[in-house]
C-alpha positions as CSV (number, residue, x, y, z in Angstrom):
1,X,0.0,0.0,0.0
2,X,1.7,3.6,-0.9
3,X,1.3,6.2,1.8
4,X,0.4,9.5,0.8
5,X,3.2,12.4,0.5
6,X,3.1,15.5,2.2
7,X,2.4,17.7,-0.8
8,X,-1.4,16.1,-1.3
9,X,-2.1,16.5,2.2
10,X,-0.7,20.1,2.4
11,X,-2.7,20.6,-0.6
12,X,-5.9,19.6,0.3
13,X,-5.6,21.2,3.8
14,X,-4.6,24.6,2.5
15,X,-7.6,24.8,0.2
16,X,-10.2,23.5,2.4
17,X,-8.5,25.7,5.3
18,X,-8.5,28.7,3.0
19,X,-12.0,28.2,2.1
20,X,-13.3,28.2,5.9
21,X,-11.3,31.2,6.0
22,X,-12.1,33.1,3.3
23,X,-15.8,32.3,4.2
24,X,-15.1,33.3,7.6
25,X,-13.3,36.5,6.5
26,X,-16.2,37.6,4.2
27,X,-19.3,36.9,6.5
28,X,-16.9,39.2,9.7
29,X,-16.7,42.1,6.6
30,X,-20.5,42.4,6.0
31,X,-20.5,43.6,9.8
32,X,-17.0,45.9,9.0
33,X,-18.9,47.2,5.8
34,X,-20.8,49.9,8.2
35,X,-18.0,51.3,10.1
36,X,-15.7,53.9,9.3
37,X,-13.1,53.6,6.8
38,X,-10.3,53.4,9.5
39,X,-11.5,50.5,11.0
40,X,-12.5,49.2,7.5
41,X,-8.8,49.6,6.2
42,X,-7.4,48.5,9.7
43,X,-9.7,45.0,9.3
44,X,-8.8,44.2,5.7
45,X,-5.3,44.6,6.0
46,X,-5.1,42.2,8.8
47,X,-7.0,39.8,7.2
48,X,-5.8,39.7,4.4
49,X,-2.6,39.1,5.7
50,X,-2.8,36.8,8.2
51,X,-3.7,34.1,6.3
52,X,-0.1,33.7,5.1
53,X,1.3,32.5,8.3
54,X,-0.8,29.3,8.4
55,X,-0.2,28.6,4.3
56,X,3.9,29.3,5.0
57,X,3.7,26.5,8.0
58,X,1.7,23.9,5.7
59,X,4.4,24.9,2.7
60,X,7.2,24.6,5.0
61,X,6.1,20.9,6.7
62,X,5.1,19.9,2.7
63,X,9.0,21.0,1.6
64,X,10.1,18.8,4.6
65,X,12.5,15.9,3.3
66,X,13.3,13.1,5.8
């Protein structure tokens, strides 16, 4: 039986991880939308960055060779 690699499972984790997210991301902005355009900027910036952290980890362990 062949065991899966890494790079499937990173894969399929990132997408389904980055889906929950973006989902999660979208449904937090239609309360942001209202705001002012400080906090609007502030939010957006954050999240759309902090996604990278979690996508660099699952790249990382993916790249790792034993």
């Amino acid at each position: 039986m062949r065991v899966m690699t890494r790079t499937p499972i990173a894969i399929l984790t990132g997408l389904i991880g980055f889906f929950f997210y973006l989902a999660a991301v979208l449904a937090i902005g239609d309360h942001v939308q209202h705001l002012h355009w400080a906090i609007q900027a502030v939010y957006f910036v954050i999240a759309g960055s902090i996604w990278v952290m979690p996508i660099r980890w699952l790249m990382l362990w993916a790249a790792h060779r034993r």
